[in-house]
N, C-alpha and C positions, 0 to 999 in steps of 0.2 A: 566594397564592404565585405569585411568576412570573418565568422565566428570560429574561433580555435578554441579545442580542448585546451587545458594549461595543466589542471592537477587534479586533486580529489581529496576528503578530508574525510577520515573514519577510516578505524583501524580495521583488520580482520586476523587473526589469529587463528589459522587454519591447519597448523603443522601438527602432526600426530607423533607420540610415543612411537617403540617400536610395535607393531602388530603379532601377535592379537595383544590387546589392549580391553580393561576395563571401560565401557559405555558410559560410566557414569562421571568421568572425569576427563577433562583437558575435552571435551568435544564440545565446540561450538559451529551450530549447524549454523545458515543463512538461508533461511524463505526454504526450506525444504516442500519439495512438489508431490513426487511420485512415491510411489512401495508398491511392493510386493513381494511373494515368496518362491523361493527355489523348488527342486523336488528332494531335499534334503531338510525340507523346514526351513531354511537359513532366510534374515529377512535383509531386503534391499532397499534403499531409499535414495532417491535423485536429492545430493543439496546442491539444490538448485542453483543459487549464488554464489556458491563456494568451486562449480562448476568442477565436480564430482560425485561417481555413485561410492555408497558406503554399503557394507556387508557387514551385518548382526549375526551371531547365533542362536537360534529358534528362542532362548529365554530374551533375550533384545541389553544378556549382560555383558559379553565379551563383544569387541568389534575385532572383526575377523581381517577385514580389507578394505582395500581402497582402490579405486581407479579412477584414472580421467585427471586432468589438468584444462588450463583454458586454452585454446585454439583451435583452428578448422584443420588439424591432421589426424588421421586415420585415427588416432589414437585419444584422438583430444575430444571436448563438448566447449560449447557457447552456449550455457542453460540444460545442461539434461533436465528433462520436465518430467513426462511422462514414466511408467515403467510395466511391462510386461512379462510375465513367463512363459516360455511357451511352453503346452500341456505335456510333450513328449520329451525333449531334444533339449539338453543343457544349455538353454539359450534364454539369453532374457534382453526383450525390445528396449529401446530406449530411444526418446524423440527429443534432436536435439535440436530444437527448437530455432534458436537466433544462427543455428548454420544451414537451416533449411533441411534436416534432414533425420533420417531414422537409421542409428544401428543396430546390426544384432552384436553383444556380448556373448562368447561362446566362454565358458569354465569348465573346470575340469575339478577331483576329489579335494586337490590340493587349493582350489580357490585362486589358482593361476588363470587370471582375465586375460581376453584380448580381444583387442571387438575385431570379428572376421569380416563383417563386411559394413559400407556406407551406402545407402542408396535414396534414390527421391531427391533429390537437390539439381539433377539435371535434365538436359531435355530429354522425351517430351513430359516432364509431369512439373519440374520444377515448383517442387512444395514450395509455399511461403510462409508456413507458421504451425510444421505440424505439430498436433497438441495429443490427443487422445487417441488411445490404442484399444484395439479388439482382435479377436481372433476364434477364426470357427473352423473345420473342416478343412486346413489346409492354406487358410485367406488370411491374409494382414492388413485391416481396415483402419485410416490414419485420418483424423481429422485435420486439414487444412485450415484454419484459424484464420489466416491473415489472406488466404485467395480474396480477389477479384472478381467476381464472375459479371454476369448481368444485372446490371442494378447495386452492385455492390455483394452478390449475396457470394457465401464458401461455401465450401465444399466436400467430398469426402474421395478419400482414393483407397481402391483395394488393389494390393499386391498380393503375389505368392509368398508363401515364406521365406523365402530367399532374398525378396524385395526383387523380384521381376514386375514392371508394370501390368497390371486387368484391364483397369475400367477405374471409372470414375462417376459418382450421386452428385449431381446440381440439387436437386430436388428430391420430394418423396411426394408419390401420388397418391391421395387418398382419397378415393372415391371421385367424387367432381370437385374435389380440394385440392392444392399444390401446397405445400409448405417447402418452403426455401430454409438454408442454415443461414443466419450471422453469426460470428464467431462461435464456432461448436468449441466445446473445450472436451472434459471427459467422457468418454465412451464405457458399455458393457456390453454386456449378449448371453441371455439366455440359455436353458440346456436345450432349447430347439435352433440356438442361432439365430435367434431375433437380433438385431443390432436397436442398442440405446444408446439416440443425444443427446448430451446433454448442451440442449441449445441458447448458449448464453444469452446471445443478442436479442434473443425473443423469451427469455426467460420459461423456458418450456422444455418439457421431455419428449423428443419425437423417434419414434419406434417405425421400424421398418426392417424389411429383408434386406440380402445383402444387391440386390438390382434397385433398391429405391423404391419399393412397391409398400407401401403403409402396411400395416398392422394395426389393427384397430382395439381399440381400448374393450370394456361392455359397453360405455358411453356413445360409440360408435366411431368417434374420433381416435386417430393415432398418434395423439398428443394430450402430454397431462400440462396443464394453464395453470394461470396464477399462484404462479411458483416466486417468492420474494427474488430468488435467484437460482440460477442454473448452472453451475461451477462445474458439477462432478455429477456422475451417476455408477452405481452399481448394483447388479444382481445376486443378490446373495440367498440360501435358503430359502426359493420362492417368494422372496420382496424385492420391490424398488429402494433402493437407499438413494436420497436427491441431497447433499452436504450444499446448507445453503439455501434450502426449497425454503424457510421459515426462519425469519430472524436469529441468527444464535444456534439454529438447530439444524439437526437433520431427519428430516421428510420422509415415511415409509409409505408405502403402497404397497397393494398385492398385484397378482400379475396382470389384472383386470382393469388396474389404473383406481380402484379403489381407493382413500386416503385410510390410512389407521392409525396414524399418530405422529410422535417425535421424541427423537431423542435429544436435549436438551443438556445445555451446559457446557456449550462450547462458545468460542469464540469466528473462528471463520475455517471452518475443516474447506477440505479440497479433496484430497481422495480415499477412498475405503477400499482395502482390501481384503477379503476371507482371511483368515490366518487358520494354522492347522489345528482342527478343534470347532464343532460345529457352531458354536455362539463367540467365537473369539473373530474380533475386529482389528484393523491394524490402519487406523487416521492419520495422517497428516496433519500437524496445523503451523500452516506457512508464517504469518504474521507471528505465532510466537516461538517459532526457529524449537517447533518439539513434534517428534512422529509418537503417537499414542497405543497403546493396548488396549484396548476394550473388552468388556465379555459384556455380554448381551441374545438375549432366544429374541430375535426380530420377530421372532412368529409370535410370543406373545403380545406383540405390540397392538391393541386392538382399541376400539370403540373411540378412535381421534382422542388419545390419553396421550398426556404428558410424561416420559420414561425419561428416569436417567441412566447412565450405563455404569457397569464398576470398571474404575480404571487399574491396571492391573500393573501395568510399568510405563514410562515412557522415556526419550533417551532426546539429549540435548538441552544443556546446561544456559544457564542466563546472562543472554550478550551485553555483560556488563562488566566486560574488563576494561583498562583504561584507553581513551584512547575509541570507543566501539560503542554503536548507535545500535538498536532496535526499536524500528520504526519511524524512522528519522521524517518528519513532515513538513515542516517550514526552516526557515531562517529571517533573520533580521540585522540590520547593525552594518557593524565595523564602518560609521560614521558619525562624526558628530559637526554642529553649528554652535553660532553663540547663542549662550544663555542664558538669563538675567543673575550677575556675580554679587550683586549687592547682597543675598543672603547669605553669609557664609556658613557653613557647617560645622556645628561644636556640639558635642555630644551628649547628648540628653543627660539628665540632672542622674548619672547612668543605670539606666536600668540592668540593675545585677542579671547576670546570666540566669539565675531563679526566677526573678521576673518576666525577664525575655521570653524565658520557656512557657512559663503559663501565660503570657498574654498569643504568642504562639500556637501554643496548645489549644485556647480556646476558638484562635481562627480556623484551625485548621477539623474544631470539632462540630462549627459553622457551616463548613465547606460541605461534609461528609453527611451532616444532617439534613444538608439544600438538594441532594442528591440519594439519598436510600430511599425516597419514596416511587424512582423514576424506574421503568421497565425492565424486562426482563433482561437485557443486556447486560444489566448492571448486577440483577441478582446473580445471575449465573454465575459472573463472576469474582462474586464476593470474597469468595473464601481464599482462593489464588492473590487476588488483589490486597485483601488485608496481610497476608506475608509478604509480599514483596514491596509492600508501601511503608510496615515494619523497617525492612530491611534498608530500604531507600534512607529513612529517618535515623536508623542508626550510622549509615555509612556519614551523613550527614555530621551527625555531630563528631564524629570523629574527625572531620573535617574541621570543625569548630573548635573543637578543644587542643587537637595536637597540631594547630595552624594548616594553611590552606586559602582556600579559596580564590577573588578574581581580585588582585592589586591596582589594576588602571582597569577599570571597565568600562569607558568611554568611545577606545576604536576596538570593539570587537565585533565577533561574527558570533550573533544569538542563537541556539538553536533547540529546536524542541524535539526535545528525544524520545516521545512517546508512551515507548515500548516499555522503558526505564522510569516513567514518571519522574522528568527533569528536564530541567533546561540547562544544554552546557554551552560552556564560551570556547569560542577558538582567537587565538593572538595572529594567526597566521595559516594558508594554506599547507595541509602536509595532514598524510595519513594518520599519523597520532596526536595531532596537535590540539584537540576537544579536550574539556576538561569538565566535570560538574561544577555550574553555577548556580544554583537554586536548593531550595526548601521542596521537598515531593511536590510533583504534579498531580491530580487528581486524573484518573485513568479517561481518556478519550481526548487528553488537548491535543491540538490539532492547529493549528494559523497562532501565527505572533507579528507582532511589529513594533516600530520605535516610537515613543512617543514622549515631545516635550510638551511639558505643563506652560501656559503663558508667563506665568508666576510662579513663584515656589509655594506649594498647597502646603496646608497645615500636616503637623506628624511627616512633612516629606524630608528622608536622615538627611541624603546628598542632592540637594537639585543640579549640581553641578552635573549628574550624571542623568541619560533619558530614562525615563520607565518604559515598561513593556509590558502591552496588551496579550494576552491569550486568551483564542477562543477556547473552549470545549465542547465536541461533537456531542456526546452521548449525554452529557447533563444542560446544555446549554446557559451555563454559566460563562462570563467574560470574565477574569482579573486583571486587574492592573498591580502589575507588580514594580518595588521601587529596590533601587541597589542600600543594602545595609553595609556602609562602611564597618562597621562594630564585629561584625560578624566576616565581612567580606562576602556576602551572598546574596540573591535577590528573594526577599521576601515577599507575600503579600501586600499590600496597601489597602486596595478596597473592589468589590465584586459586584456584578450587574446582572440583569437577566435571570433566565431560567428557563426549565424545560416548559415547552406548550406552544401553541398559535395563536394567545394575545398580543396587543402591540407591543407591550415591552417585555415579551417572554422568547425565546430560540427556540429553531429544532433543527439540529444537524447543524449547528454553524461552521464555518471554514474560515473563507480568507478575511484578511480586514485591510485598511488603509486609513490614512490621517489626511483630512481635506487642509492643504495649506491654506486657503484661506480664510477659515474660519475656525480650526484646528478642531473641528469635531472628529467621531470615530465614526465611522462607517464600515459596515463589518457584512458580510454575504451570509443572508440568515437561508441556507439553503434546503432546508427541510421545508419551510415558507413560503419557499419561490417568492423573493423579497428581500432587497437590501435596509437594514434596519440604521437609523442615526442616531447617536446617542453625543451628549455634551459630557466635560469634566467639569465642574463649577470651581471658582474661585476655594471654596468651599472642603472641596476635594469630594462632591458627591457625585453621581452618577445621574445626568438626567435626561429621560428619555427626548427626543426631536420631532420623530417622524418614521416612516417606513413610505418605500414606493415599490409601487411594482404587485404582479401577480402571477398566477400559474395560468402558462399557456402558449400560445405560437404566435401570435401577432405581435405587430410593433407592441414597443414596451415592456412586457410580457415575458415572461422566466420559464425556465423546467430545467432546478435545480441549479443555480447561479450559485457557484463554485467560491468566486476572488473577484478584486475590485482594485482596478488603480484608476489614479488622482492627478491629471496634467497641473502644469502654473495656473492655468486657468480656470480650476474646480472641474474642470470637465469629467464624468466617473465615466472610467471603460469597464465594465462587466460580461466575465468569461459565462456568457449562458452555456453551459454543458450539455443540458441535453438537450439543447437545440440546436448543439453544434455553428455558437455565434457568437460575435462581439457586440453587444446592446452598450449605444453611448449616451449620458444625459447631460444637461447640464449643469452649472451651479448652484442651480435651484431645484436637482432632481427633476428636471423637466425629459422626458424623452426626447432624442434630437437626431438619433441615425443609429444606423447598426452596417458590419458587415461580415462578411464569411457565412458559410454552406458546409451543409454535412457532403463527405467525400474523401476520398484519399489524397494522399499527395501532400509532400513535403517543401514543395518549392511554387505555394499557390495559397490563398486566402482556404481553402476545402480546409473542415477544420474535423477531428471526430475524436470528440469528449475534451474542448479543450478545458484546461482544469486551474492552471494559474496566469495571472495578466499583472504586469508591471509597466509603470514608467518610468524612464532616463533620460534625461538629457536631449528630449525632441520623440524621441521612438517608444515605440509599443514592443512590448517582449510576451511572447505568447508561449506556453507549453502546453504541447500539441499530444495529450497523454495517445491516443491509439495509432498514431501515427510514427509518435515517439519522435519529437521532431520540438525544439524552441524554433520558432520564428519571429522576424522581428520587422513590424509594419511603420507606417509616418499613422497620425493620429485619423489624417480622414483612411485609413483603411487600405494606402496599397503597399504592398509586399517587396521589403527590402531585402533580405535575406534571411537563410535558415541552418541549422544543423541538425543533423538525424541521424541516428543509431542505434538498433535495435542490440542489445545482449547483454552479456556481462561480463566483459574485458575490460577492466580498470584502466585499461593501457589507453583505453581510447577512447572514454568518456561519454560510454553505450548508455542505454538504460531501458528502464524496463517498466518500473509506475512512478514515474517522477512526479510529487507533487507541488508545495506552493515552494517558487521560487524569489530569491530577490537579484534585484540588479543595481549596483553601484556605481556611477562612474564608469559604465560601459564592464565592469565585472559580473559574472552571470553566476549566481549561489545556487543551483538546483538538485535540492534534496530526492531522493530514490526513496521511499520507503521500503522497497524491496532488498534494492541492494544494500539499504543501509551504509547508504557514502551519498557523499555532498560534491558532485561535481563543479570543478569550477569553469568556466568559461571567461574567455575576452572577445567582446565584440569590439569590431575596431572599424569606423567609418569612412576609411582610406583601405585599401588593400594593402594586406600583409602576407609574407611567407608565414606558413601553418606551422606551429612550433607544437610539441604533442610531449609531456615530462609526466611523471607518475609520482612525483614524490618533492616534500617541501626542502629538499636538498636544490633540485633543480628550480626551484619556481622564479623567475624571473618577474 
């Protein structure tokens, strides 16, 4: 049995004018990581996806350069993540992450790059994931991400500048305390040389010298807790900045471990770096492919207030050319069965395009009103969000008016584009073969799937055609949307849910699934820790079933259940994430088994953070997000085979945060939200020679 890449779906349009170039045009960044600045002012940014560093001049309006392509030569990145300057020496670090290793970039006046040296990738230090960089006194301190150590924990390595191996931090001692790293991600360091982690896996900030010896807060501890998240850290103008410590925002402390407030109005920053100018900031925000300006006196930040910052420029245009995903999350489709033909479809007594529009308009000012009352996620991002949901609506009709849309929409590949608020269809494997199929999304969908009606519901245009379910994360609202012949797009139909923790309300929904034998919805309410069931009635209403399940570690029991598939036999497989497990029940939502353990390993039931679960044709299909790894089990739970690939080389069907995927007929549809492409896979239950094509010219 054996899983081959095949191709990949979602454009990237990466090729640049000649240099130096206006920033504000022709640049589409993907998942951009790192920044920072030269001793010229000039600013840097790792795009990370696009697996190249880019060079701004100090206003961030001219792009000055470029270096790096994909591969492991001297010359090449698999992920530039990280990015450092170093204080003296025309040199700036860069951690390249899925090749295991750290460059220096040496430049010179002319901005002629060339990385002088590669180091860490072999024995004896063999990085596995280095992420975040520091530098004090002569030391290059590299956070190991993805180490192994005892118990699962990573680690930190300190080199010379040159990338000569030191020493290496298992640990940091504090006092009669040990604190161990799980995945550290960003580093800083102080003007005494303190080193700051920022320690993902325990969502905490742990401070220490550079032998591993604590540093203690005033609290007495050398660790700041209860932090929503631990992405990034940096020290700037005597504060903590933590991007990610608080929903939306980012977290300041003083150097005491003190809290003093946030800065707010973001979506998911990752890293902060000083820019020249004592209040001027320079963010990252990955998810929306744009490196930021800030200005901001962190020092006025005080008494736990809420600050926003003025944004002053920022560079990286909206990945919405044809053809190209941001944030690409689920898929569904490119299948169909029979379906009851006796209602044919003739078209309504026609509602004039005037009509349409305002019955339209009032759904969608339905939508928008079930949703402003819900948190700060949503405020924040109001203002961003009502231009580009404008824009979405206009691109839309122009779709509508000057012809368009999906002609046979019965075998396609659905897909939820997030970023773009829309759902597009693909006819076929191949890098540009996406197309917009919908009426805007409402910002945070997230999970979609196929679903036929037993009968053809009242107001439904085409039964002839399946509807589709979408969740949405941040409002926890579900739609059912139906295909509009009339139009050629998928509109509304009718919507369920909402945000909260009563039985028929969501929080953080994700994946879903259609129980064949009773054709209910079943949908992974994972804000709930609880799988919720809802019916479609005759009727065409939404009617609530049941919910099972809870938060916790014992049989039955949730923390954060992700997705949910459906064998012949109603039996539900549920991806519990952070319990790092498979919880099975039966048709009657009974609990019945579970299997897999937190741990590494790609070719073994050890699962960590699995995030999407499908079934095919006899088999369980598992995406194994920190592993980075699909595997694919028999129902009671033992391990058939797998595929794993950590990077971003399109050529080979890497990945990086692949989230819910589907499977076809042994076809494997796994979306990347990071990389924004849809990897395709074929599992095949006889051995095959491994065929590896990039492009729907090739796709066999």
């Amino acid at each position: 049995m054996t899983i081959t890449f095949q191709t990949y779906i979602g454009d990237e349009p990466n090729s640049l004018p000649p240099l130096p170039c206006s920033s504000q045009t022709q640049l589409s960044l993907n998942t951009p990581v790192g920044n920072t600045t030269d001793d010229q002012g000039r600013v840097w940014l790792a795009d990370t996806a696009n697996n190249r560093v880019l060079v701004f001049d100090p206003t961030m309006t001219s792009l000055l350069a470029r270096f790096g392509e994909v591969g492991d030569g001297p010359q090449q990145f698999n992920m530039p993540f990280r990015l450092l300057s170093h204080p003296e020496k025309p040199w700036i670090y860069v951690s390249d992450i899925a090749n295991t290793r750290v460059h220096i970039l040496e430049y010179d006046a002319a901005l002629n790059i060339r990385s002088i040296a590669q180091f860490g990738h072999e024995s004896p230090v063999s990085l596995k994931g280095p992420n975040g960089l520091a530098f004090f006194s002569g030391e290059l301190c590299v956070a190991d991400e993805f180490y192994e150590g005892d118990g699962g924990a990573s680690r930190l390595v300190i080199f010379s500048e040159t990338g000569d191996f030191l020493r290496e931090i298992h640990h940091v001692v504090d006092g009669d305390q040990t604190h161990h790293f799980l995945w550290p991600q960003g580093m800083s360091q102080d003007n005494n040389g303190h080193l700051y982690i920022a320690n993902t896996g325990f969502a905490n900030i742990v401070r220490c010298d550079w032998h591993g010896q604590g540093v203690p807060f005033a609290d007495g501890s050398a660790t700041i807790e209860q932090l929503e998240l631990a992405r990034g850290v940096s020290v700037i103008n005597e504060r903590i900045l933590i991007p990610g410590g608080a929903e939306n925002a980012i977290t300041i402390y003083d150097l005491d471990g003190h809290y003093q407030g946030a800065m707010i109005g973001f979506f998911s920053p990752v890293q902060i770096s000083a820019k020249h100018g004592s209040n001027q900031l320079l963010i990252t925000e990955p998810f929306l492919a744009s490196l930021q300006w800030h200005e901001l006196d962190v020092t006025s930040v005080r008494d736990g207030q809420n600050t926003t910052s003025t944004l002053i420029s920022q560079v990286g245009e909206g990945r919405n050319q044809p053809g190209q995903f941001h944030f690409v999350t689920a898929t569904t489709g490119n299948w169909s069965r029979e379906v009851n033909t006796l209602h044919q479809w003739t078209r309504p007594a026609l509602h004039p395009i005037n009509n349409w529009l305002e019955q339209q308009t009032r759904w969608q000012e339905n939508w928008l009103n079930a949703v402003n009352p819900i948190d700060n996620s949503w405020v924040s991002l109001t203002m961003t969000t009502q231009l580009e949901w404008l824009q979405r609506w206009q691109s839309t009709w122009l779709r509508i008016v000057f012809g368009g849309g999906i002609n046979q929409p019965n075998e396609l590949l659905w897909i939820v584009d997030s970023g773009n608020f829309q759902l597009q269809a693909s006819e076929h494997p191949g890098a540009q073969s996406a197309q917009p199929a919908s009426l805007p999304l409402l910002p945070g969908s997230l999970g979609v799937t196929l679903y036929h009606p037993s009968s053809p519901l009242p107001g439904q245009l085409d039964p002839a055609t399946p509807m589709l379910i979408v969740s949405n994360f941040l409002t926890g609202i579900v739609t059912l949307f139906q295909y509009d012949p009339y139009i050629k797009e998928l509109i509304p139909y009718t919507a369920f849910g909402g945000l909260g923790k009563k039985a028929k309300q969501f929080h953080q929904p994700q994946g879903l699934a259609i129980d064949p034998l009773s054709n209910d919805i079943l949908l992974a309410d994972s804000g709930n820790n609880r799988i919720s069931r809802w019916r479609i009635t005759p009727l065409g209403q939404a009617k609530f079933i049941s919910t099972f399940g809870h938060k916790g570690e014992g049989d039955g029991a949730f923390f954060t259940p992700t997705d949910i598939a459906i064998d012949a036999l109603g039996r539900r497989f549920i991806a519990d994430q952070k319990n790092d497990r498979i919880e099975i029940y039966d048709a009657q939502d009974r609990w019945i088994g579970r299997f897999g353990q937190y741990g590494y390993g790609t070719k073994n039931s050890n699962f960590l953070l699995p995030t999407s679960i499908e079934y095919d044709n006899g088999f369980l299909f598992i995406s194994d997000l920190v592993n980075r790894a699909i595997k694919v089990f028999t129902p009671d739970g033992n391990f058939v085979e797998s595929f794993s690939g950590f990077g971003a080389d399109s050529r080979k069907g890497q990945l990086w945060m692949p989230y819910l995927m589907h499977v076809k007929d042994g076809v494997i549809y796994l979306p990347d939200c990071t990389l924004n492409r849809i990897n395709v896979y074929q599992f095949s239950p006889t051995p095959t020679s491994q065929t590896i094509v990039s492009s729907s010219d090739n796709f066999a």
